[in-house]
C-alpha positions in Angstrom: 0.0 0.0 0.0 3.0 2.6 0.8 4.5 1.2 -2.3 1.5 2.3 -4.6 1.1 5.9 -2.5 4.6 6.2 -3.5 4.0 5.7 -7.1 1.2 7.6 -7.1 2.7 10.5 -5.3 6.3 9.6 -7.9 3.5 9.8 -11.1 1.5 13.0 -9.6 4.7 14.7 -9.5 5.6 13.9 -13.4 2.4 15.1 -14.3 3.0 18.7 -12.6 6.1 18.8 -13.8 5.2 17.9 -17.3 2.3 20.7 -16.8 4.8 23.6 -15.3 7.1 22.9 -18.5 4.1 23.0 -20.6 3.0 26.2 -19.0 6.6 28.0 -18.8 7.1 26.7 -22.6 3.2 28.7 -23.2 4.4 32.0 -21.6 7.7 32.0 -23.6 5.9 31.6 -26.5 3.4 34.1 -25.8 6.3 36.5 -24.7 8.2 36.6 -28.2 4.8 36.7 -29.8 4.0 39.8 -27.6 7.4 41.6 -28.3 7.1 40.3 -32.1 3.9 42.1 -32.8 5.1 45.4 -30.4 8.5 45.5 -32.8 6.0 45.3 -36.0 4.1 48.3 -35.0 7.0 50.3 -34.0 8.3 49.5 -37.1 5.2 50.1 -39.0 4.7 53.6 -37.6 7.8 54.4 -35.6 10.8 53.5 -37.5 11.6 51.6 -40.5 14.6 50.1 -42.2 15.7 51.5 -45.4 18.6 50.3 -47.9 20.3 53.1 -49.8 20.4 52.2 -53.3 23.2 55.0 -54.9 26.4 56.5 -55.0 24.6 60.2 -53.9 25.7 60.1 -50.2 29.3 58.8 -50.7 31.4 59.0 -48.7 29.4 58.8 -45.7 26.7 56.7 -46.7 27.5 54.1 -49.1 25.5 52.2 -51.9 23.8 49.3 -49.9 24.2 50.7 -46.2 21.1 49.8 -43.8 19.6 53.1 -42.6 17.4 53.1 -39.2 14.5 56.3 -40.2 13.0 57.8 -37.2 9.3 58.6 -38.7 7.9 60.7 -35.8 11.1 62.8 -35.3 9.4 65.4 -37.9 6.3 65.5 -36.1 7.6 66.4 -32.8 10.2 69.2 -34.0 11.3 70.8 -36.6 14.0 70.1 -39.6 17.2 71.1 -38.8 19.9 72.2 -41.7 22.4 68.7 -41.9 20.1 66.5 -40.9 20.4 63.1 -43.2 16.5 62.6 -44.1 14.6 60.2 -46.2 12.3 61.8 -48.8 9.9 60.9 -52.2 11.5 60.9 -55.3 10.0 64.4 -57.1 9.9 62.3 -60.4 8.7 58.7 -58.6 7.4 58.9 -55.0 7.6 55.4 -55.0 11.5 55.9 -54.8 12.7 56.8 -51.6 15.9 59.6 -51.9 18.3 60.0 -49.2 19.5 63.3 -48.7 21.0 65.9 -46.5 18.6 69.3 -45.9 21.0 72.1 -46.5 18.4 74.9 -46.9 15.2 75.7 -44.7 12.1 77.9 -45.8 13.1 80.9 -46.6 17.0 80.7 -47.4 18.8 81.7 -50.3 21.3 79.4 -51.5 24.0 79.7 -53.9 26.4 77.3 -55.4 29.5 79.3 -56.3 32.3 77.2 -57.9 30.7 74.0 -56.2 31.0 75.7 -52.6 27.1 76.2 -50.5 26.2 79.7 -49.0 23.3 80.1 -47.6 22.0 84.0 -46.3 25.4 85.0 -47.9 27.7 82.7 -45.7 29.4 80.1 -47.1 28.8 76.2 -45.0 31.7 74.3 -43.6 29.4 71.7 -42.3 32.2 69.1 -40.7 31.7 66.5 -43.0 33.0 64.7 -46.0 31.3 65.9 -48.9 32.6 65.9 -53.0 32.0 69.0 -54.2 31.2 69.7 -57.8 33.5 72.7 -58.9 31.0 72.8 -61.9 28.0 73.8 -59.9 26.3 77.2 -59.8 23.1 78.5 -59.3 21.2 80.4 -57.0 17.9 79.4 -55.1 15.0 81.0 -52.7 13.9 78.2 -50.3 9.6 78.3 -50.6 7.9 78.2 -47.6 7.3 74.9 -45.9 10.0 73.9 -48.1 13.5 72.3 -47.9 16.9 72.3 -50.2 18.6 69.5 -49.9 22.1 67.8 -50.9 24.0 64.3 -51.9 27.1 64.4 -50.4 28.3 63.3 -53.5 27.7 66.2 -55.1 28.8 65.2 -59.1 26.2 62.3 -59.2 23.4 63.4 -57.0 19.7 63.9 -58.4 18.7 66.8 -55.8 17.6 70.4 -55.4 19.7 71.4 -58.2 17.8 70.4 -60.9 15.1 73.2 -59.7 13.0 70.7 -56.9 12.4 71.5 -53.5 11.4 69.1 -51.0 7.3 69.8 -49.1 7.7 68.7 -46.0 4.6 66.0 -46.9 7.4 64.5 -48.7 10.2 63.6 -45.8 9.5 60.0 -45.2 12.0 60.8 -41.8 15.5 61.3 -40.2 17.7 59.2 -40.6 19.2 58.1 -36.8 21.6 55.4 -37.7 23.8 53.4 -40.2 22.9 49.7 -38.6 24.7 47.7 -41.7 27.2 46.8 -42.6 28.8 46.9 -39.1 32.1 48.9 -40.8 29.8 51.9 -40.8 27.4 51.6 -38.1 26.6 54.8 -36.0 24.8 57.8 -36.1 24.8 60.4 -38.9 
């Protein structure tokens, strides 16, 4: 009689123990689920990935970098001049441009022997950029309006060829280069 209460209890406690894992293995798997759908709809509406397909941005951002885009940052504040964004191509907006603002509403710019001036000073932004000794031109920035830049200056498609950006057009910031991990960090 002890012998079978023994088994008993001995079976009783494989069935709990089979149940606990059973239930741990349930809230694991709810857990990833849970932090699966929360990463969608941050990505969905927060951030999003994008994969720079160009030469536009060398030497800073390369042809096949992975770019984290902050999609609220323009809702919260304001554009600032430098700041690497993502925007519709003018021609397709089913292209994505990656760009760096260089004039707000407003500005003038000019493009004197491939050198930027903007409200008659010239920019020394910090950063690599190729400059096009060839380019000239002058600009007035429209009102909710932005001028923007490749960093690559000889083979960029930008506000150059006459297009400004509407701010309904900036897709976001860029925060990051995530990929590959030779150029990660911010921009």
């Amino acid at each position: 009689m002890q012998e079978e209460q023994s088994k008993a209890a001995e079976s009783g406690r494989q069935r709990r123990s089979r149940r606990e894992r059973g239930n741990l293995l349930g809230y694991v798997l709810a857990d990833v689920l849970k932090a699966s759908l929360a990463l969608m709809l941050l990505q969905g509406f927060v951030f999003h990935f994008s994969v720079v397909r160009g030469r536009s941005m060398e030497p800073n951002i390369a042809d096949g970098d992975r770019l984290l885009v902050d999609r609220v940052s323009y809702a919260l504040g304001d554009v600032q001049r430098f700041d690497v964004v993502i925007l519709a191509s003018p021609e397709d907006p089913g292209v994505d441009y990656v760009k760096r603002v260089v004039g707000l509403p407003g500005d003038r710019v000019d493009l004197i022997g491939g050198r930027v001036r903007i409200n008659g000073e010239y920019l020394e932004p910090g950063l690599s950029t190729v400059p096009d000794p060839e380019a000239f031109g002058t600009w007035k920035v429209p009102e909710q309006h932005y001028f923007v830049l490749g960093d690559n200056r000889p083979v960029s498609s930008d506000s150059r060829e006459g297009w400004f950006v509407p701010m309904s057009q900036l897709r976001g910031k860029v925060q990051f280069c995530i990929w590959p991990l030779s150029h990660v960090g911010s921009l």
